[in-house]
Every structure is written in structure tokens, then in C-alpha cells.
C-alpha positions, 0 to 999 in steps of 0.5 A: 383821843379815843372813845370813852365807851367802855361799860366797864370803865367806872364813872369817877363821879363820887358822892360829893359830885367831883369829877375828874375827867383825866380819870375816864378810859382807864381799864381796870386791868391791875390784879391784888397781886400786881398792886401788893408788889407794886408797894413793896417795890416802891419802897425797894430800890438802889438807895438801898441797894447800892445806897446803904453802903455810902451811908454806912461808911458815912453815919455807921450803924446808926443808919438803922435809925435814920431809916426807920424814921424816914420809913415812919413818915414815908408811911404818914404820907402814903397812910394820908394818901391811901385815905384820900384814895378811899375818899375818891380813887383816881389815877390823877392821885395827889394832883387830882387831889390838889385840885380838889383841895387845893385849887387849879395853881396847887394842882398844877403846882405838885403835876410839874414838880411830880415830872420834873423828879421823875423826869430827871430820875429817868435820866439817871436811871437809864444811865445806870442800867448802861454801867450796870449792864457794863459789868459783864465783859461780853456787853463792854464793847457796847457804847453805854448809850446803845445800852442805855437806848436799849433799855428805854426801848424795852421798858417803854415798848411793856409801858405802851402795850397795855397797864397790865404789861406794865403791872407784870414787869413791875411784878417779875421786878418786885419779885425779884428785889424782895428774893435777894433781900429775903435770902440776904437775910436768911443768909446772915441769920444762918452766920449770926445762928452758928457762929460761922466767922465772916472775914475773919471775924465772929458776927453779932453786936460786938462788931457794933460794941467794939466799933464804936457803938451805933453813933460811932462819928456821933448823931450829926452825921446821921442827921445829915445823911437823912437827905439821902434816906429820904430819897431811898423811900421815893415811889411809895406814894406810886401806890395812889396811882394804881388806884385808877385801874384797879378793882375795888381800890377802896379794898386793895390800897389800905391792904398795901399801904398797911403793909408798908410799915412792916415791909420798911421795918424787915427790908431796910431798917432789918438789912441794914441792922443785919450789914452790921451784925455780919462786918463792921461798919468800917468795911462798906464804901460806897464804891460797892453795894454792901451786899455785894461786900457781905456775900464776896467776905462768905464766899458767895461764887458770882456774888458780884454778879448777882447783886449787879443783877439786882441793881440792874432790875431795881433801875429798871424798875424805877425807869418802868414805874417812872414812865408809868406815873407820869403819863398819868399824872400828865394826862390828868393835868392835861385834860385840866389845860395845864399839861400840853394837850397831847399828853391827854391822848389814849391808845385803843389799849386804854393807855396814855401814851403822850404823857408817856412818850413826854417822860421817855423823850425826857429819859432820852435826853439823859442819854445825851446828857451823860456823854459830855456832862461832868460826874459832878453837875449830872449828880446835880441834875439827878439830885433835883428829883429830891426837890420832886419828892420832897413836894409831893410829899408835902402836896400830899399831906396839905391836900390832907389837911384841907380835906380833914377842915372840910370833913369837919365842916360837914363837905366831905366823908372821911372815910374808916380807913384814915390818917390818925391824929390830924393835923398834927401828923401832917404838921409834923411831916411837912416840917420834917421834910422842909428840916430834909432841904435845910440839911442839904443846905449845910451839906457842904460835901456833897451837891446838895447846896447846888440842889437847893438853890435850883429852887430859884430856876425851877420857882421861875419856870413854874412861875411862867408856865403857870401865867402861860396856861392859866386862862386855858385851866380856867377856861376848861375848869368853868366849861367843866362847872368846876371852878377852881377853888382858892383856899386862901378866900 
């Protein structure tokens, strides 16, 4: 490992004296910009993009309200976060806080499930960059796999350079997901403002009205569809991650979580209200990106292309924030004895590439996955980072909870910047979430009662592993003067 020594670098000990080593030789190399589109671009990507069009064709309308619902406790959780980020900024995030919180087994608990999702995110995410890159006739000669390596070289290669190369991408990447939303919606308001036909048919809410109002198949399918919203809204929480290398995190993350909410409301519940002003909710599939279906009715020259375009940088995007996170979340369990220790190793540029490499190499085998496995079990393997999300989620708002009971105890200082009305908000998110996995128990349609029962699987590995490397963490936690808290005693 390299050494420590930089001046620069912060010392993660905070007034309440915890100290997290995973946090130490981090630079503080992410600009207010770079954080502020990281946000925006956590809350952006293909279950909108390409998403929203299934889903249409699945609830209606009434789409608008299962995002905004899903938007409001996607910002219960990252407002839970931002608190605890302000409390002590650490690149370890929830996992740092779970230790904190919740002992050594939650911590280890929310890191693993934290990789497998966005283990298995990179597997689809890699593979559809190669579908996407495929559009384009001059590149359909090239075995999907070449592109698909391509790709992960690339984004691997920006990861390993430096965090500030990362920040850039991620930068270009929100930059440009926020563009195409932000012209779409130009767009429809330009047709909705003249009067101007689309396909045929004058825009408004009597394309609404006159197809069966808002719950057109009823509430139920809309309820149901809310598995899938859900997963729309992974990576908000990535926001927390940044807070190690970064300036005056205590400044810069309320900003971005604050301006969540807001970018939630105009970007999707606005798109998807805007999708159904401009066509009726009987012409969207989820063969095609709703955009795509809008621009090519007006006439957009190449509509298809740049959507494609669009899809491509969101993929990318995700595989880029996904090698990001977790080799931090990896290093910080790591230097605790509950990751492999070669995770815990730093470049001279102040990045942890082992956690980095362990994702890609896990990216990789996605690659190979998709050359023999049926469309039906890879959409199984792709679902399991929902049970990733789900976790974290929850993981997030209980180490909220415990460290509220410890506030009032007088243990810690809650800091101006908070999670209002607790422990109700946290009570009513976790139950929300858990209501997510019993709908995709009843998804009969879908894959979503094969991705439950990969509870069991995923339980007993956990369960092994933990009993595997727990001497190791207490052995590290007790030389470290930190011995693991049970909040059960």
C-alpha cells in the first residue's frame, strides 16, 4: 500500500473520535461541479431512458405517479444519507456508517450486497453498451464481446487514472443525459404551445382523457410496476461516496442532495407526464425508447440515433459510477478484515484500484455470461442488483435510526442539515421498500419471483462468508481500539 503522508489529506477522526482507516489517502480532487452532476446523473439513466417505455405500455399514465412516489423516498433516503455525511464525511459511506451504527456483521452486511448489485449491474451494463454500439451498421461486424471489452477498457482505464478523471466522465456523462432530457422537453412544450399535430393527433391532456384517464388498466398495474420505478432511482445514494474526496463535504453534499427532489420532479415525473401530453400511452413499447417513439412521430432527422446515443452514455455511465463506488465501499470493508485485503490497495494517484479491478474482473465475466445464457436467466442475474439496491436502501435509513436514538442519548451531534420527522420517515421508507420485494413476489409476468427467491442463495453465501472472516474483523476492530458495537446488547 502506498503511504499516507500527503498534508493535504483530511484526518477522518471526528468529534465523537471515530475514525475510519478506509478513509485515509484519498485526495480531495472532486470539484462543486463534478459533485452537482454526479447527483443529477445518479438520478438519470436507462430505467428512463429505455424504461419508461415498457412501463407506459404496462400502467399508462399513471406512471407519472409511481415515479413521484418513488422519487420522494429515493429523496427520504439520500436526505438520511446526506445527514450522516455531515455528521462524518467518508468515502466508506453507508458501510462506514453501519459500522458505526450498526456493528461490524451490518457493515459487512450492506458492503457485500452494495457489490453484488453493482457487480451484476456491470454485467448488464456492459452488455448493453455492445447492443447499443450494434445500432450503427459500420460497428455490426464487431463480435458484441470485442465491443463490450472495449468499453470496459475505457471506462476502466479513466477509473484507475485518477478520482478526478473519473469526476470528468461522470461530468461530460450527466452533461450530456441532462441536454437530451432538457431539449425533449423544449420540444413537447413548443407542440403542446402551437397546437402542432403529432402523428396525426392534436397534443394535450385529451390524449389523457380520451384513453382512459390516468389509471387506464386501473391502480394495480401501477402498483405493480413500482418494482421496476424503484430500480430507475439506483445511484442516488453514490452522492454519499464522493463526500471523501471532496472539499468541504458538509457544503457541497446538502446542496446536491437538496437539489434532488427537484431534479426528480422536472426530469421524470415531468418526462413522463410530457410522453403522454404528446402520443397516447397506446403507442409506446418497450421494444423502443419512448423518446425515440415521440422524436421519430415529429420528424426528428436521426431521432433514433441520437437517443441510441443517449442510452449508450447513460450505460456508460452507470458502468463508470459502478467501478467508482465500489472500489471504495470494498476498500473501506477491506482495511475493517471483511473484504479480500488486496482491495484495500492504493495507487501513487490516491485510487483504490483492487476494489476497482475486483468489480471489472466481475464486469468480465458478464461478457462471458451473455455469450451462452438464455435472455430469460441473464434478466434474472441483472434483477439480483435490485435486492442490492433494496438493502442499501434500508441499511441506510436503520444506521439513521440508531444514530437519531444515540443523538438523543446525548452520543452524537445531529447535525442543521437533517432527515425531518424521525423515526417515522425512516419506519415508513423501510416499509415501503420491503412492500417493493413482496410486489415482485406476485409478479407473475416477469422475473421478479425468481429474483426473490435468490434471497436464499445470496442469505447462505453471506452467511459463510461472515463466519469466514469474522475473527480476522474482530481481530483488526480490537487492535484498532474500536470494537464492534452489537445494538442488540
Amino acid at each position: 500500500m502506498h503511504q499516507e503522508n500527503d498534508s493535504h489529506l483530511d484526518d477522518p477522526t471526528t468529534a465523537e473520535g471515530v475514525t475510519d482507516a478506509g478513509d485515509l489517502g484519498y485526495s480531495k480532487a472532486l470539484k462543486p461541479r463534478h459533485i452537482s452532476m454526479i447527483a443529477i446523473g445518479g438520478a438519470i439513466g436507462t430505467g428512463l431512458f429505455l424504461g419508461a417505455g415498457g412501463n407506459l405500455a404496462k400502467a399508462g399514465p399513471g406512471l407519472a405517479f409511481a415515479y413521484a412516489i418513488c422519487g420522494v423516498f429515493a429523496f427520504f433516503v439520500v436526505r438520511a444519507l446526506g445527514e450522516l455525511v455531515v455528521h462524518r464525511p467518508s468515502s466508506g459511506s453507508f458501510v462506514s456508517y453501519a459500522r458505526e451504527f450498526l456493528g461490524e456483521r451490518g457493515a459487512y452486511v450492506a458492503g457485500w450486497m452494495y457489490v453484488l448489485n453493482w457487480s451484476t449491474a456491470g454485467m448488464a451494463d456492459i452488455t448493453a453498451v455492445a447492443l447499443y454500439v450494434h445500432y450503427w451498421s459500420m460497428f455490426t461486424s464487431v463480435p458484441q464481446w470485442v465491443l463490450a471489452a472495449i468499453a470496459l477498457a475505457i471506462v476502466l482505464t479513466v477509473n484507475l487514472i485518477s478520482v478526478k478523471s473519473f469526476g470528468e466522465m461522470e461530468f461530460w456523462f450527466a452533461i450530456v443525459k441532462v441536454a437530451a432530457l432538457v431539449l425533449f422537453l423544449l420540444i413537447g412544450i413548443f407542440f403542446l404551445a402551437t397546437g402542432k399535430p403529432v402523428d396525426g393527433q392534436d397534443p394535450g391532456f385529451s390524449l389523457i382523457s380520451d384513453n382512459g384517464g390516468f389509471f387506464p388498466l386501473g391502480v394495480l398495474p401501477v402498483v405493480l410496476i413500482t418494482q421496476t420505478v424503484v430500480f430507475a432511482y439506483a445511484a442516488v445514494e453514490m452522492v454519499g461516496v464522493t463526500a471523501g474526496e471532496t472539499e468541504k463535504p458538509e457544503e457541497l453534499v446538502p446542496k446536491a442532495v437538496n437539489s434532488i427532489m427537484w431534479r426528480v420532479g422536472i426530469f421524470y415525473v415531468g418526462s413522463v407526464v410530457m410522453l403522454t401530453l404528446l402520443l397516447p400511452w397506446t403507442a409506446y413499447s418497450a421494444d423502443q425508447s419512448p423518446f425515440v417513439t415521440v422524436l421519430s412521430k415529429i420528424g426528428v432527422p436521426s431521432a433514433g440515433g441520437i437517443m441510441n446515443l443517449v442510452v449508450l452514455t447513460a450505460a456508460m455511465s452507470s458502468l463508470n459510477s459502478g467501478l467508482y463506488t465500489t472500489g471504495r465501499i470494498l476498500r473501506s470493508m477491506a482495511m475493517a478484515g471483511s473484504a479480500p485485503s488486496f482491495t484495500a490497495r492504493m495507487s501513487g494517484s490516491h485510487v483504490p484500484y483492487g476494489g476497482i479491478l475486483l468489480t471489472a474482473t466481475a464486469a468480465l465475466l458478464g461478457v462471458a455470461l451473455n455469450a451462452w445464457l438464455p435472455q430469460d436467466a441473464f434478466a434474472i442475474v441483472t434483477n439480483i442488483s435490485s435486492l442490492g439496491v433494496i438493502s442499501t436502501w434500508c441499511m441506510i435509513m436503520l444506521c439513521h435510526l440508531v444514530f437519531v436514538r444515540r443523538a438523543k442519548q446525548g452520543l452524537v451531534h445531529r447535525p442543521a442539515f437533517r432527515l425531518w420527522a424521525s423515526p417515522w420517515i425512516e419506519l415508513t421508507t423501510i416499509a415501503f421498500l420491503l412492500g417493493v420485494i413482496v410486489m415482485m413476489w406476485f409478479d407473475r409476468d416477469g422475473a421478479g419471483r425468481d429474483t426473490v427467491l435468490m434471497l436464499i442463495p445470496i442469505a447462505i453465501c453471506l452467511t459463510a462468508g461472515w463466519y469466514a472472516v469474522r475473527q480476522r474483523v474482530h481481530r483488526i476492530a480490537a487492535e484498532s481500539e474500536a470494537p464492534p458495537v452489537d445494538p442488540l446488547q
